[in-house]
N, C-alpha and C positions, 0 to 999 in steps of 0.2 A: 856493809858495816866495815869501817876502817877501822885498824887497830893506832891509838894517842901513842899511849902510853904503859907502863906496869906501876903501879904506885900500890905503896904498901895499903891497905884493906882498911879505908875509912869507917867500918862497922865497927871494927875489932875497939878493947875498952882501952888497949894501949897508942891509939891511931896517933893523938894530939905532940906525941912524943916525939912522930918521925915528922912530924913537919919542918919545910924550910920558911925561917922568918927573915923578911924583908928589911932592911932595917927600918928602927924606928917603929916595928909593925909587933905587939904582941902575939903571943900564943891565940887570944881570942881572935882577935883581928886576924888570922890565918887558917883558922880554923873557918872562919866567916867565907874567908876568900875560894879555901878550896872546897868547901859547901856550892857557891855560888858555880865555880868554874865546872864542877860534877853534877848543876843540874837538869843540863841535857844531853847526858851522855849517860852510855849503857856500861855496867859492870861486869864482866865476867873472868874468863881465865885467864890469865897471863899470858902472853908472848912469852916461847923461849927464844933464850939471847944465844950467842955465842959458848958462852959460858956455862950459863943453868938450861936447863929443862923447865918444863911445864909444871910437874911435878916437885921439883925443886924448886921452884921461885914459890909455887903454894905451901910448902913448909915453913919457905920464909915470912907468911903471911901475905906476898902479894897477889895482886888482882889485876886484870888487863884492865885500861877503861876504853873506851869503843864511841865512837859517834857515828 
């Protein structure tokens, strides 16, 4: 399993917040895209970075994503 990425925890009820939009590209339409790009990959704990910890990046709400 390879670690992607850390992106903040698309369950959470404030997820739609931290998105980045494209231009031209709504909130929905972004929400749509990074549905699609997470559904074949695996969730779990974050990579720590340089910076944060494991533990600290899950405070901050985020999650590894994994393919």
């Amino acid at each position: 399993m390879n670690w992607l990425t850390n992106l903040y925890d698309p369950k959470r009820d404030d997820a739609r917040a931290c998105l980045i939009l494209f231009i031209d590209e709504t909130e929905q339409d972004a929400w749509e895209r990074q549905k699609a790009w997470l559904s074949d990959k695996i969730i779990g704990r974050p990579k720590a970075t340089d910076m944060y910890t494991v533990e600290q990046l899950e405070a901050m709400g985020l999650v590894g994503v994994y393919k």
